[in-house]
PDB file of N, CA, C and O in Angstrom:
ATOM      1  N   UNK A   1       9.079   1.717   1.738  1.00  0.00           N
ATOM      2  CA  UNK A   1       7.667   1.871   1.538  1.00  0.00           C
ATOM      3  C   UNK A   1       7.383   1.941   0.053  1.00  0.00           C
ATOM      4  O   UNK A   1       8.238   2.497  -0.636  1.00  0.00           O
ATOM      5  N   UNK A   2       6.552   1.569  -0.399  1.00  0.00           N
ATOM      6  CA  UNK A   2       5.811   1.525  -1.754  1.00  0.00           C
ATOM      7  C   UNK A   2       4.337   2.660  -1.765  1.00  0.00           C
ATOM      8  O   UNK A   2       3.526   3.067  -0.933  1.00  0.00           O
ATOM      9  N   UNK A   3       4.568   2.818  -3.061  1.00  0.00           N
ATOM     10  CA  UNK A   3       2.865   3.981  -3.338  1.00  0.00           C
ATOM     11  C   UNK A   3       2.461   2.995  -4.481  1.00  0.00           C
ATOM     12  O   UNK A   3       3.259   2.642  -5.349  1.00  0.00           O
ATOM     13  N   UNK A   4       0.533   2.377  -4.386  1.00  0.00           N
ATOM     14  CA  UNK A   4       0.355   1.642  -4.894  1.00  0.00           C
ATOM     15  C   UNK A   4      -1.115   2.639  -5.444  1.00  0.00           C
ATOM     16  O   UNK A   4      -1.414   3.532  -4.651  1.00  0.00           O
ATOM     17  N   UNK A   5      -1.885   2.541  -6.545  1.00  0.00           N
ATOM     18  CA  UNK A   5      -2.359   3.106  -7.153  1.00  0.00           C
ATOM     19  C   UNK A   5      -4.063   1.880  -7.161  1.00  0.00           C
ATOM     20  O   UNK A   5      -3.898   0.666  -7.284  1.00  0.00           O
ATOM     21  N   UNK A   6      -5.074   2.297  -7.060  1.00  0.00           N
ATOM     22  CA  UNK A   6      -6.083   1.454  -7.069  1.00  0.00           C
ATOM     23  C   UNK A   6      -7.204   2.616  -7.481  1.00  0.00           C
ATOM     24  O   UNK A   6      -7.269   3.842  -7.564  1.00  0.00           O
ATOM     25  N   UNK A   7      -8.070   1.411  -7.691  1.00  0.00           N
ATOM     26  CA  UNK A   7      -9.958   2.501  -8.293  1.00  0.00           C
ATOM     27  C   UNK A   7     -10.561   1.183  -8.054  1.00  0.00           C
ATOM     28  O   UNK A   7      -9.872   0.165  -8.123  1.00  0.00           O
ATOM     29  N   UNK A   8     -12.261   1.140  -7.677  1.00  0.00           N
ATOM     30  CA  UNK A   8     -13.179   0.424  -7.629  1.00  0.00           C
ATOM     31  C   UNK A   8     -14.328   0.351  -8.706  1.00  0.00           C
ATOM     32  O   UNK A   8     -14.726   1.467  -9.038  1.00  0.00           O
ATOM     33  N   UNK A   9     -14.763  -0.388  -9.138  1.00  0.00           N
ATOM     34  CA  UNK A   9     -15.821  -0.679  -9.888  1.00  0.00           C
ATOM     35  C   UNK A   9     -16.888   0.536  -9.369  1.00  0.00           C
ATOM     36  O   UNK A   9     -17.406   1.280 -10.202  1.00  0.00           O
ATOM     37  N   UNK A  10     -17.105   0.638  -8.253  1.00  0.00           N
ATOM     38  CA  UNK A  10     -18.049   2.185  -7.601  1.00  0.00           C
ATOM     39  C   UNK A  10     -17.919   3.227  -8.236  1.00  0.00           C
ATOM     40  O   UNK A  10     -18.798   3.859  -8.823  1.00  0.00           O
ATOM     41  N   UNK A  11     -15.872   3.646  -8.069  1.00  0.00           N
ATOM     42  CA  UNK A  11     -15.219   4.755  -8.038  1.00  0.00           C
ATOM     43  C   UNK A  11     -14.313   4.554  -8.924  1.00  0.00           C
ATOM     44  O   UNK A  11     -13.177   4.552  -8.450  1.00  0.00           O
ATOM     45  N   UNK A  12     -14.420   4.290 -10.639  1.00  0.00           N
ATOM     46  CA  UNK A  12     -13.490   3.946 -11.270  1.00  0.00           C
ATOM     47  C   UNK A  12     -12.374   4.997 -11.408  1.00  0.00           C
ATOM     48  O   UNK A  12     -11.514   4.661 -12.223  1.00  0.00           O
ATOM     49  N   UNK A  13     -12.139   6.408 -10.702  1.00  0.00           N
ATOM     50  CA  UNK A  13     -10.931   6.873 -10.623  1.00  0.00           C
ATOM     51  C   UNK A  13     -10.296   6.506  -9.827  1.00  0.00           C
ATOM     52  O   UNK A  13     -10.642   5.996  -8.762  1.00  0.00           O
ATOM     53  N   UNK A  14      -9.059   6.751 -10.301  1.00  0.00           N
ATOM     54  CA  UNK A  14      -7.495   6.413  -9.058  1.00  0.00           C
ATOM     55  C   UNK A  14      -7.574   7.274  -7.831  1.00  0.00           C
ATOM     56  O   UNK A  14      -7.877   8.466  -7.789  1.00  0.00           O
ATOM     57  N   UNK A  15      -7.180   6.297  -6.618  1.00  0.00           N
ATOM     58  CA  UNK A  15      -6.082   6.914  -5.770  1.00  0.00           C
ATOM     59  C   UNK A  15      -5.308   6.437  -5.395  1.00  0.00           C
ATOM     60  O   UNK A  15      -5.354   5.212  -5.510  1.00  0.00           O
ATOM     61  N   UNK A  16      -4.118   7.024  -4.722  1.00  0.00           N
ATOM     62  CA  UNK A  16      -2.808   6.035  -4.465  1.00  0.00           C
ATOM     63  C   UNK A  16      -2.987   5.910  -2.470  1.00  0.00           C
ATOM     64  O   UNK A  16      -3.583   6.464  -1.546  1.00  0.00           O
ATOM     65  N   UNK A  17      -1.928   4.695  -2.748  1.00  0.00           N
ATOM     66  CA  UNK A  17      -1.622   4.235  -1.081  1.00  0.00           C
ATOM     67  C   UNK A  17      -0.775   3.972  -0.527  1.00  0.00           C
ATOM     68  O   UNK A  17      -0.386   3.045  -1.237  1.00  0.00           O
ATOM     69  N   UNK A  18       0.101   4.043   0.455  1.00  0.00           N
ATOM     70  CA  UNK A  18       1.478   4.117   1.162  1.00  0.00           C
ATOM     71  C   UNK A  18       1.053   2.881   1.900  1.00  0.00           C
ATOM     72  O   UNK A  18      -0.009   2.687   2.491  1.00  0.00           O
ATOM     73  N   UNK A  19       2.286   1.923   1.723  1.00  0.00           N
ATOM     74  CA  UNK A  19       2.387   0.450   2.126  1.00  0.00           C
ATOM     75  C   UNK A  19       3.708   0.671   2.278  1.00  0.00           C
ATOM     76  O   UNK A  19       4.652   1.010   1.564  1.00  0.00           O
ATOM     77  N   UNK A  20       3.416   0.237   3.998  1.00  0.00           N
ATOM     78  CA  UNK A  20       5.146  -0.462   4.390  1.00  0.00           C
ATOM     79  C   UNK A  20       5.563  -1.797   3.607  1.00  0.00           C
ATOM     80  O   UNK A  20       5.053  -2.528   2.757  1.00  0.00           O
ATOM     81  N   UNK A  21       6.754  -1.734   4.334  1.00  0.00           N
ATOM     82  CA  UNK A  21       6.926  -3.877   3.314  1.00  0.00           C
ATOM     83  C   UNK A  21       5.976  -4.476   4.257  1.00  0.00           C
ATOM     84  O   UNK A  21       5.474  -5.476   3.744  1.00  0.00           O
ATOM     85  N   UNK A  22       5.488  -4.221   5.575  1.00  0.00           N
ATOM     86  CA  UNK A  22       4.737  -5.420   6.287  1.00  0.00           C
ATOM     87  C   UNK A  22       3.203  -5.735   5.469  1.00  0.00           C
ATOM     88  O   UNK A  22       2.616  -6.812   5.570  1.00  0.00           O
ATOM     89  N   UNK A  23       2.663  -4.471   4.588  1.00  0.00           N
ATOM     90  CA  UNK A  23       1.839  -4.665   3.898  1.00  0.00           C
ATOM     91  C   UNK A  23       0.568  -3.586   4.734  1.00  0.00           C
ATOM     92  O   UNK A  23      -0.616  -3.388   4.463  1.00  0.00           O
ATOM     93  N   UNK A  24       1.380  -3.098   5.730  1.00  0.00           N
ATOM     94  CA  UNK A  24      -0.071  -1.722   6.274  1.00  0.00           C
ATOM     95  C   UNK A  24      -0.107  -0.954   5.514  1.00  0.00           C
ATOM     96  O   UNK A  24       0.711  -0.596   4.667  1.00  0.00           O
ATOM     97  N   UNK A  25      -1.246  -0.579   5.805  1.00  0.00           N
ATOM     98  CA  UNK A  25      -1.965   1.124   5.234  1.00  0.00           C
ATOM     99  C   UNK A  25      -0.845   1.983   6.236  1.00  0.00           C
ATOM    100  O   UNK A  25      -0.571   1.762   7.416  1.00  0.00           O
ATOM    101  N   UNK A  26      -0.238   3.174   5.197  1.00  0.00           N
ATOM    102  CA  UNK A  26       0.493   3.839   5.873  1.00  0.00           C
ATOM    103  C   UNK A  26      -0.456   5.522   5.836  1.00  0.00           C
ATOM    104  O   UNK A  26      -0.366   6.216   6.849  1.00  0.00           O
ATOM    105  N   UNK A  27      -1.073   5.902   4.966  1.00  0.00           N
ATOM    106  CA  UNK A  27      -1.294   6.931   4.638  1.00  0.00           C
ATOM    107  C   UNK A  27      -2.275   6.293   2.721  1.00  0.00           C
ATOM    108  O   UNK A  27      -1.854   5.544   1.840  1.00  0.00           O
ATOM    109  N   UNK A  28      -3.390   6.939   2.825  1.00  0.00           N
ATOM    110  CA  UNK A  28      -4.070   6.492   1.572  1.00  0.00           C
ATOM    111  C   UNK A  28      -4.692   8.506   1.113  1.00  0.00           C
ATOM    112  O   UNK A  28      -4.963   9.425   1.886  1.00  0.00           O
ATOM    113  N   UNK A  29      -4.698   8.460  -0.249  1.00  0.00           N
ATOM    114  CA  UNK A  29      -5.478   9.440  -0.754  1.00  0.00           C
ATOM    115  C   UNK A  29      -6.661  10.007  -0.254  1.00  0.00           C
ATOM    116  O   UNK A  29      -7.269   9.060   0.246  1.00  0.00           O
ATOM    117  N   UNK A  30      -7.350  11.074  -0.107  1.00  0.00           N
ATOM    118  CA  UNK A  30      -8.608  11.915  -0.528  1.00  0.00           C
ATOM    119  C   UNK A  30      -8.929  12.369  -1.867  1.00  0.00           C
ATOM    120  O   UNK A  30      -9.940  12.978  -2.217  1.00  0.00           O
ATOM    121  N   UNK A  31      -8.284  12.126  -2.329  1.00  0.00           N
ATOM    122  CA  UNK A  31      -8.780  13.177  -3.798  1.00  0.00           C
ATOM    123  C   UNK A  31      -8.022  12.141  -4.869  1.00  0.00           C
ATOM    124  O   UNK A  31      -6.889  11.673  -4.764  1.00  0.00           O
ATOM    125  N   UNK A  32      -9.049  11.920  -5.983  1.00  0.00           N
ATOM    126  CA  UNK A  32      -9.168  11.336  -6.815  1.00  0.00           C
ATOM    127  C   UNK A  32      -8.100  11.824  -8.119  1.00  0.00           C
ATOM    128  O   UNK A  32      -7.362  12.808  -8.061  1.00  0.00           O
ATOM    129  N   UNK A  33      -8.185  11.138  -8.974  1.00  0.00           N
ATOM    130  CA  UNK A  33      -7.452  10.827 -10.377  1.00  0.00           C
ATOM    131  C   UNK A  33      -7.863  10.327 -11.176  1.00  0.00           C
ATOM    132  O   UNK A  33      -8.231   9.181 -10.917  1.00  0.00           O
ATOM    133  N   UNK A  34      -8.134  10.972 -13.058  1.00  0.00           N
ATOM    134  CA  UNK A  34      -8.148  10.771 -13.704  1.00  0.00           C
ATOM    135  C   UNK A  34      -7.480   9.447 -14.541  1.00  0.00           C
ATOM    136  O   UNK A  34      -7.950   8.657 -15.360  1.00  0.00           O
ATOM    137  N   UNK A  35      -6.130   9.614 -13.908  1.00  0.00           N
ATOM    138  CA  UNK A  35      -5.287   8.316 -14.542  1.00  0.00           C
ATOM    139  C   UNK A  35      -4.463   7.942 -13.300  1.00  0.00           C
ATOM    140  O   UNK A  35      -4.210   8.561 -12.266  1.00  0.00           O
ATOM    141  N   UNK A  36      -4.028   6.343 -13.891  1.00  0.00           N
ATOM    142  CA  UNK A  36      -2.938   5.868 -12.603  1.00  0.00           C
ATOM    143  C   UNK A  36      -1.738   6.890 -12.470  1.00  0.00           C
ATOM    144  O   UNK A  36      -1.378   7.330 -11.378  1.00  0.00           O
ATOM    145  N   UNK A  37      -1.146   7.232 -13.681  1.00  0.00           N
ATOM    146  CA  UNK A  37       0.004   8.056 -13.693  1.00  0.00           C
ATOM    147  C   UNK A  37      -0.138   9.109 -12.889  1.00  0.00           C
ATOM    148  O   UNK A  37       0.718   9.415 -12.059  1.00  0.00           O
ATOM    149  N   UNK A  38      -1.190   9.729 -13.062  1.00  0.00           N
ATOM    150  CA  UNK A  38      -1.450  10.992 -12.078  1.00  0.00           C
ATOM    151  C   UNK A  38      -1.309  10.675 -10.442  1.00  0.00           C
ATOM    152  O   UNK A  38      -0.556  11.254  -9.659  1.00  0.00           O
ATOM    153  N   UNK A  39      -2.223   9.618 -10.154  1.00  0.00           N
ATOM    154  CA  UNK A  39      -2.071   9.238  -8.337  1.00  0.00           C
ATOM    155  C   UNK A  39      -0.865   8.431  -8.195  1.00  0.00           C
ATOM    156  O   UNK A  39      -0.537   8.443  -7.008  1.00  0.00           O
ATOM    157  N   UNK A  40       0.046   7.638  -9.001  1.00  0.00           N
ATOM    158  CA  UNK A  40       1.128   7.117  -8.753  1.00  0.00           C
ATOM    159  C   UNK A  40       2.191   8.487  -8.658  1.00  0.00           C
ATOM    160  O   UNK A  40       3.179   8.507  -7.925  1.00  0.00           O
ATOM    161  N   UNK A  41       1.837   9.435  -9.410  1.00  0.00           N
ATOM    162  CA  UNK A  41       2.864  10.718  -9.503  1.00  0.00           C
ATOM    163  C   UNK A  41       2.688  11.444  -8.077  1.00  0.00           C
ATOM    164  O   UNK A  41       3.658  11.530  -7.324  1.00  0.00           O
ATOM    165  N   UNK A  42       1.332  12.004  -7.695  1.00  0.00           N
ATOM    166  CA  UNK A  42       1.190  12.729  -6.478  1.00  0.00           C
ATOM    167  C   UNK A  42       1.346  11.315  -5.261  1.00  0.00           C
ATOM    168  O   UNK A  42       1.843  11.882  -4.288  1.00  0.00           O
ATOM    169  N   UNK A  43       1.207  10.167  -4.968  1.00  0.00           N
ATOM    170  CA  UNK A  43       1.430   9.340  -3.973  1.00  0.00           C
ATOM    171  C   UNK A  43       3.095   9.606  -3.851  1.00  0.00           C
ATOM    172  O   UNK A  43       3.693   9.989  -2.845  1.00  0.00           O
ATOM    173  N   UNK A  44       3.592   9.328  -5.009  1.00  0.00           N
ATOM    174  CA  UNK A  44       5.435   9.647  -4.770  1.00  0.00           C
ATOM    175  C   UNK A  44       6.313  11.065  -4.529  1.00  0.00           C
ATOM    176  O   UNK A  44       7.455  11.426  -4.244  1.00  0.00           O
ATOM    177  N   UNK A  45       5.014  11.605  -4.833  1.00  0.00           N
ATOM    178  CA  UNK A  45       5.462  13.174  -4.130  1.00  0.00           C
ATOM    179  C   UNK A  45       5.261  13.457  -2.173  1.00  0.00           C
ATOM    180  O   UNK A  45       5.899  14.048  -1.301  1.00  0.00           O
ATOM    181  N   UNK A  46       3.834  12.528  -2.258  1.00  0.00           N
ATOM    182  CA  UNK A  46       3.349  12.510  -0.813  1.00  0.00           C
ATOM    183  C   UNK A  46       4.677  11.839  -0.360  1.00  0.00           C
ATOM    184  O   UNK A  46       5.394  12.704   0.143  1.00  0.00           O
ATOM    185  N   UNK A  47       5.396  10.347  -0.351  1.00  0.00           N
ATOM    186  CA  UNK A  47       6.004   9.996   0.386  1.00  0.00           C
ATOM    187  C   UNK A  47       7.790  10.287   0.634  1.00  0.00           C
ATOM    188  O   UNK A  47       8.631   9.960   1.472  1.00  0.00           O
ATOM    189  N   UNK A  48       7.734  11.433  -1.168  1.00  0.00           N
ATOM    190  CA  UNK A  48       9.196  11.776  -0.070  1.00  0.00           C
ATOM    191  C   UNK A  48       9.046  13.098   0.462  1.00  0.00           C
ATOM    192  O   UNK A  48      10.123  13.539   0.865  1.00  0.00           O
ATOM    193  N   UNK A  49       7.869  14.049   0.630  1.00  0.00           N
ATOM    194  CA  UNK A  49       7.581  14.932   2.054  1.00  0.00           C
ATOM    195  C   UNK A  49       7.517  14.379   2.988  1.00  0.00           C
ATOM    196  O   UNK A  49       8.074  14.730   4.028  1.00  0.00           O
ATOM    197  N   UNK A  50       6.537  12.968   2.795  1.00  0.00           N
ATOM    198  CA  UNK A  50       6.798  12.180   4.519  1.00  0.00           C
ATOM    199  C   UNK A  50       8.493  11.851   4.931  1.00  0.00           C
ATOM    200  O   UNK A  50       8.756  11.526   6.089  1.00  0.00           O
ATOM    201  N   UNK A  51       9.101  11.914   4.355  1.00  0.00           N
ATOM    202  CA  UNK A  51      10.670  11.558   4.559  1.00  0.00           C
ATOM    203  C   UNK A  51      10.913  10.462   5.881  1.00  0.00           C
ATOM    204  O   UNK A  51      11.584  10.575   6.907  1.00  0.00           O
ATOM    205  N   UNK A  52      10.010   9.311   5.335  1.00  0.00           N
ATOM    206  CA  UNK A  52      10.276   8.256   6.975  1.00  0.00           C
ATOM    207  C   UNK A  52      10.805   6.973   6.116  1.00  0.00           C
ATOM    208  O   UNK A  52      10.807   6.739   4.908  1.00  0.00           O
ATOM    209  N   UNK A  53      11.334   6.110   7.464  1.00  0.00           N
ATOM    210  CA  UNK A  53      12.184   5.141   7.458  1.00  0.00           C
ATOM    211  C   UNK A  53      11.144   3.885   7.711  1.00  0.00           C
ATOM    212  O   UNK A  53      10.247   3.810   8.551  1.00  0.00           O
ATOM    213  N   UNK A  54      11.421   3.228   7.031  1.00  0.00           N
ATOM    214  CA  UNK A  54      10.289   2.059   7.223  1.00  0.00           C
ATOM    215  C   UNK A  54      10.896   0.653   7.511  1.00  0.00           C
ATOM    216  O   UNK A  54      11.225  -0.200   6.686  1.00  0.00           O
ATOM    217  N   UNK A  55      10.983   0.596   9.157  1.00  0.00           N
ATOM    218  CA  UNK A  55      11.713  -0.325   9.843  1.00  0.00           C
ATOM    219  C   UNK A  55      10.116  -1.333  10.081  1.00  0.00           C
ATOM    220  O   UNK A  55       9.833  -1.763  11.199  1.00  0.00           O
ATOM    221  N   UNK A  56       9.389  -1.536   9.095  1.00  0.00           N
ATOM    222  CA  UNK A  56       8.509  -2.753   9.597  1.00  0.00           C
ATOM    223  C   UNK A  56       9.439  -4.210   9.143  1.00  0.00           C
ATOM    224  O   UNK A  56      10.538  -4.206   8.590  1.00  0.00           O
ATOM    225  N   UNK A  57       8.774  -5.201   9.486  1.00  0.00           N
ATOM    226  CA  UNK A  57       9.555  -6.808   8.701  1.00  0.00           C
ATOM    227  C   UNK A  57       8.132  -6.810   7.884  1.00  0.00           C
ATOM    228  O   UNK A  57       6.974  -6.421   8.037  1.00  0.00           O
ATOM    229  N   UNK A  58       8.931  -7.481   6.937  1.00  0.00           N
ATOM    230  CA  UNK A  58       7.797  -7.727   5.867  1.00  0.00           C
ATOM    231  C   UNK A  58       7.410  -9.068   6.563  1.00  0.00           C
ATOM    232  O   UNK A  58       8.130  -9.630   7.388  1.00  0.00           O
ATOM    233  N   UNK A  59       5.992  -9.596   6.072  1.00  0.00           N
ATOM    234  CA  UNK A  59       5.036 -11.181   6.526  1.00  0.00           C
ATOM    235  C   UNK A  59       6.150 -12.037   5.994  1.00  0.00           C
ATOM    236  O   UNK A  59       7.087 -11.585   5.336  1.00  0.00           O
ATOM    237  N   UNK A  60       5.985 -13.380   6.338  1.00  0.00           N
ATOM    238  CA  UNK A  60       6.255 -14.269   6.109  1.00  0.00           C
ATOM    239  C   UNK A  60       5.328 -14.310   4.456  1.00  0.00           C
ATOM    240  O   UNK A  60       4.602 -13.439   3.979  1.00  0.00           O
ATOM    241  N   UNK A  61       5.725 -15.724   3.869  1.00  0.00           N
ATOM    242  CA  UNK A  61       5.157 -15.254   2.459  1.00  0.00           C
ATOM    243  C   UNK A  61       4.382 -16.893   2.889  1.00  0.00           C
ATOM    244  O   UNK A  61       3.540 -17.247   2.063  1.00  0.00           O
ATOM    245  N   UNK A  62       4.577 -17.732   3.916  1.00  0.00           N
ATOM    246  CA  UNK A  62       4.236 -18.630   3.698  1.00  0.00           C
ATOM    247  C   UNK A  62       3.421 -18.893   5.515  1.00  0.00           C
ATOM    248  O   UNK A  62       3.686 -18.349   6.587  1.00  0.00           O
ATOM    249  N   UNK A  63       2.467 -19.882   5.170  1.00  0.00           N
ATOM    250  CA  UNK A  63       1.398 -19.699   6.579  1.00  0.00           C
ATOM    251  C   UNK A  63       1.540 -21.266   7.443  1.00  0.00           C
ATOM    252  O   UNK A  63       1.268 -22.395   7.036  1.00  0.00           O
ATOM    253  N   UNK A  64       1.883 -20.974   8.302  1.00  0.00           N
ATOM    254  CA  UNK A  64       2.795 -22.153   9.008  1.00  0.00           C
ATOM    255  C   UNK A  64       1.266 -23.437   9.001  1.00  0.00           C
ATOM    256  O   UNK A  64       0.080 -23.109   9.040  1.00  0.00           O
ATOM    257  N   UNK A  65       1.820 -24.882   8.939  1.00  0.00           N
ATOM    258  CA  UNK A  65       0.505 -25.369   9.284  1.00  0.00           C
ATOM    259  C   UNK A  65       0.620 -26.685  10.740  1.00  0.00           C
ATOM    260  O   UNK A  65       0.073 -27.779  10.884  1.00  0.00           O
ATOM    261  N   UNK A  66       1.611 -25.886  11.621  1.00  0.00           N
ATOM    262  CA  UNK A  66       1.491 -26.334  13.067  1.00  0.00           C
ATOM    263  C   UNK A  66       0.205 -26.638  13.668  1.00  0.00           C
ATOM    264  O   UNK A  66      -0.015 -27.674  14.297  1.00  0.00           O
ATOM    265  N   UNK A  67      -0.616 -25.742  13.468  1.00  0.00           N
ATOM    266  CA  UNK A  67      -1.730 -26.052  14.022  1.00  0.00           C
ATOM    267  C   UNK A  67      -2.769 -26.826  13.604  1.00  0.00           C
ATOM    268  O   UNK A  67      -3.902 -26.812  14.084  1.00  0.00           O
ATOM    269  N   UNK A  68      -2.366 -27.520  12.681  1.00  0.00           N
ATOM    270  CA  UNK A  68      -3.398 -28.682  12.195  1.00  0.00           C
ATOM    271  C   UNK A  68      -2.495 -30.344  12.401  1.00  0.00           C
ATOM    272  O   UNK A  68      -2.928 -31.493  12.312  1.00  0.00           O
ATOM    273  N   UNK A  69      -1.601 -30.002  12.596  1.00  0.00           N
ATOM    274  CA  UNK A  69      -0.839 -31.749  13.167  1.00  0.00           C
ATOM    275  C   UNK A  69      -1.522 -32.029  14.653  1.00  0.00           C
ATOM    276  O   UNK A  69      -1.928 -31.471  15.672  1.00  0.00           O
ATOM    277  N   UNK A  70      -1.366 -33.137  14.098  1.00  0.00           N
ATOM    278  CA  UNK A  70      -2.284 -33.797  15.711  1.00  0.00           C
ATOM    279  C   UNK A  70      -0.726 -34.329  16.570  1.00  0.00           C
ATOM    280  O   UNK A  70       0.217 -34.990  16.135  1.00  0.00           O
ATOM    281  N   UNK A  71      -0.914 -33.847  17.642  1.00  0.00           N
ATOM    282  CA  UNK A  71       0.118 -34.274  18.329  1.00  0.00           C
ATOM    283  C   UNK A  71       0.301 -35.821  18.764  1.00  0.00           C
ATOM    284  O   UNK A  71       1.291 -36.168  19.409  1.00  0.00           O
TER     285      UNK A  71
END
């Protein structure tokens, strides 16, 4: 799992987010941050209390295009 750090043009403070490799939302912030360092620091504290195993498969990186050949 990865902790990824984001802010919006709305909400220009940080919060961080727990992403399996498949690319889900595992667990995201409530409470805001001053700096990335700060929500990248408390997101990596959050996920080794969660202490889990992250048996997702990551996506394919590429998008099949079967369905547009004409048979």
């Amino acid at each position: 799992m990865q902790v990824v750090a984001f802010s919006t043009p709305q909400d220009p403070l940080w919060r961080w987010r727990i992403v399996n490799y498949a690319g889900e939302l595992v667990e995201e912030s409530r409470e805001s941050f001053r700096t990335i360092a700060g929500a990248l620091e408390q997101g990596s504290k959050r996920l080794r209390v969660m202490d889990v195993v992250d048996n997702s498969v990551p996506a394919p990186s590429y998008r099949s295009t079967r369905h547009l050949r004409v048979p």
